[in-house]
C-alpha positions in Angstrom: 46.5 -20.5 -39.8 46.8 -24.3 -39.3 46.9 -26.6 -41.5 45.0 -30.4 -41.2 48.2 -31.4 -41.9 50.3 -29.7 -39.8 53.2 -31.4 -38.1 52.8 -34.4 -40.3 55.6 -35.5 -41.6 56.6 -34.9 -45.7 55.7 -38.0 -47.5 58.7 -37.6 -50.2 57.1 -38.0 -53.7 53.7 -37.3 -53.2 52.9 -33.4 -54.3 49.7 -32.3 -54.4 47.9 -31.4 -57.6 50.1 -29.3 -59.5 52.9 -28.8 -57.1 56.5 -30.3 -57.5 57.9 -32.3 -55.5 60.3 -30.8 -53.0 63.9 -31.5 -53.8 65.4 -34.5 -51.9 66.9 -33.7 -48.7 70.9 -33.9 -48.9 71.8 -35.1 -45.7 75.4 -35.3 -46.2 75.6 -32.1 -47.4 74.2 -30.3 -44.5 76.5 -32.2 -42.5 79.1 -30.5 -44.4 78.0 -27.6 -44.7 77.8 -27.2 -41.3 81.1 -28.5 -40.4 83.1 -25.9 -43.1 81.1 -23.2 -41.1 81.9 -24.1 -37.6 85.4 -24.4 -38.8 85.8 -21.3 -40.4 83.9 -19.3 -37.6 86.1 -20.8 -34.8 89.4 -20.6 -36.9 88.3 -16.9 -37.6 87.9 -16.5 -33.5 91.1 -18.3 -33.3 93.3 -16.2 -35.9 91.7 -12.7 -34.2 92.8 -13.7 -30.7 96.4 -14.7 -31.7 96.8 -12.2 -33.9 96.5 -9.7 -31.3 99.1 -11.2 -29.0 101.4 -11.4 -32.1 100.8 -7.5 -32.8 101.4 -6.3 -29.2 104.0 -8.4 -27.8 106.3 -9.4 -31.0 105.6 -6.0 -32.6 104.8 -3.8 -29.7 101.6 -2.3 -31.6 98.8 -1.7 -29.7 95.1 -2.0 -30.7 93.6 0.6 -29.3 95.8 2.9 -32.1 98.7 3.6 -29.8 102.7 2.0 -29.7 103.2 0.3 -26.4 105.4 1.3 -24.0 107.5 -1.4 -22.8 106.2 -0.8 -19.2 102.7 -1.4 -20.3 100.7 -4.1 -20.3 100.3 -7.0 -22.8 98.1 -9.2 -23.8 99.3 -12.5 -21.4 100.3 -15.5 -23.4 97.8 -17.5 -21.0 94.7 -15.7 -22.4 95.1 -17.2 -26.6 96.3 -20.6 -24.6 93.2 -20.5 -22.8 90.6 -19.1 -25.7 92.2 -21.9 -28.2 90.8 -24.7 -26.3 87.8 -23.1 -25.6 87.2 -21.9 -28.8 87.6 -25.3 -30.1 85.2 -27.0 -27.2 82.5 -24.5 -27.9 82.7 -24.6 -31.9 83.0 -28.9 -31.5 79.6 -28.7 -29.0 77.6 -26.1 -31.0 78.7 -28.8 -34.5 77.4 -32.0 -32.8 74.2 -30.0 -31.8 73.4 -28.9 -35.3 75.0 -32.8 -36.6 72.3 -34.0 -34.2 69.5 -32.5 -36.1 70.3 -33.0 -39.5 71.3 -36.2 -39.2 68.7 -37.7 -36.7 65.9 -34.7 -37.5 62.2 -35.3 -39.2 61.1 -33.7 -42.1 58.2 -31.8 -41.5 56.1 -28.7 -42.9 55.3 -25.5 -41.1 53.5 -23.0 -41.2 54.0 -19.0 -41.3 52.9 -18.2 -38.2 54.2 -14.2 -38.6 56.3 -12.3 -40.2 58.2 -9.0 -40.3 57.1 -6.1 -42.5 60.2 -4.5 -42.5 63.4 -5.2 -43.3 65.8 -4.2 -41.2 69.7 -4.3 -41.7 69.3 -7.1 -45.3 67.2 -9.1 -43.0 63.5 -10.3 -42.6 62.2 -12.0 -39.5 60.1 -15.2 -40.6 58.0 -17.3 -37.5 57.4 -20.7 -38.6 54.5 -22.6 -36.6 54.6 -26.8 -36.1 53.1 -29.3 -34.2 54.6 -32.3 -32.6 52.7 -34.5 -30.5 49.8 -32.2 -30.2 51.7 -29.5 -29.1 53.1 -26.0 -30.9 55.9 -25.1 -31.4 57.6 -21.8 -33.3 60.9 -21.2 -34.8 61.9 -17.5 -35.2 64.6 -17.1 -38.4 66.2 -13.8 -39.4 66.0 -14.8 -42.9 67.3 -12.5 -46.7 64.4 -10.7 -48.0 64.7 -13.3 -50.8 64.3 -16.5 -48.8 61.7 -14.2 -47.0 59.8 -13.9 -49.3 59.8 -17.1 -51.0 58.6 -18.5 -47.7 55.9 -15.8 -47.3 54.5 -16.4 -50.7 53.9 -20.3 -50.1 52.5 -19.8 -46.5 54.7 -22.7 -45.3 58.2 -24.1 -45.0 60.1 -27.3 -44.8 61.7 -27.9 -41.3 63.7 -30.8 -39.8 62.7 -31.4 -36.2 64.9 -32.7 -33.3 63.0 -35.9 -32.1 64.0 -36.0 -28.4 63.5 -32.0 -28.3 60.7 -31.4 -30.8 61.5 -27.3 -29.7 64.7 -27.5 -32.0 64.4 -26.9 -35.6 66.1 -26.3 -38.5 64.9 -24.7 -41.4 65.5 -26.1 -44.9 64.1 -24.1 -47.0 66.6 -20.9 -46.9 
């Protein structure tokens, strides 16, 4: 299924014959967008673990649907010390990485390579197909049936493409 045109980049404002135009990509947004998520996702993380040393050493209630004993063990203080930190490190790399891409990516088109007949648990699995430098890649996306679809139906997809590692991609078109 490829396309002459395949790993080119999108020429902004130049459709073909009787397509629109596809909608200016909002960098700032993304970057954002992805920040409020790594955020929430890590403070989520965060809340859990220190929430479960509040409940089983301030209020002696265990997890697993039992009332601690006081001879039993706790959760240690050292282990939500240790996961904050971590948490934070982890949640700060993974925000750079996907920073790195939108910020820094190409816009390109690619192509449907596969795609899922089922769906299975709300989602739809999506390959999308591109070419850098004369070489293939594919980017596998558990996408809604709805994005799915719309994806599906055109046969191709707008991507942003990592330039230094052409084998990361994010998908805009969700």
């Amino acid at each position: 299924m490829a396309n002459a045109n395949a790993g080119e980049p999108v020429e902004s404002g130049t459709p073909e014959e009787g397509e629109a135009a596809p909608p200016p990509l909002d960098r700032k947004g993304q970057v954002n967008i992805a920040f409020w998520s790594h955020v929430v996702v890590s403070g989520s993380m965060l809340l859990l673990v220190w929430a479960w040393y509040v409940l089983e050493n301030v209020f002696g209630v265990s997890l697993k649907l039992e009332r601690l004993e006081p001879d039993k063990m706790r959760l240690p203080l050292l282990v939500p010390l240790i996961a904050t930190p971590v948490v934070a490190l982890i949640a700060f790399g993974l925000y750079k990485r996907a920073v790195g891409i939108i910020l820094h990516g190409i816009e390109m088109t690619g192509h449907v390579a596969s795609y899922g007949v089922n769906i299975v648990n709300g989602v739809r699995d999506v390959t999308i197909e591109y070419e850098v430098g004369g070489k293939t890649y594919k980017k596998s996306q558990s996408l809604t049936p709805a994005s799915a679809a719309r994806i599906i139906e055109k046969g191709e997809a707008r991507i942003l493409v990592h330039p230094k590692k052409p084998s990361r991609c994010r998908l805009l078109d969700v």
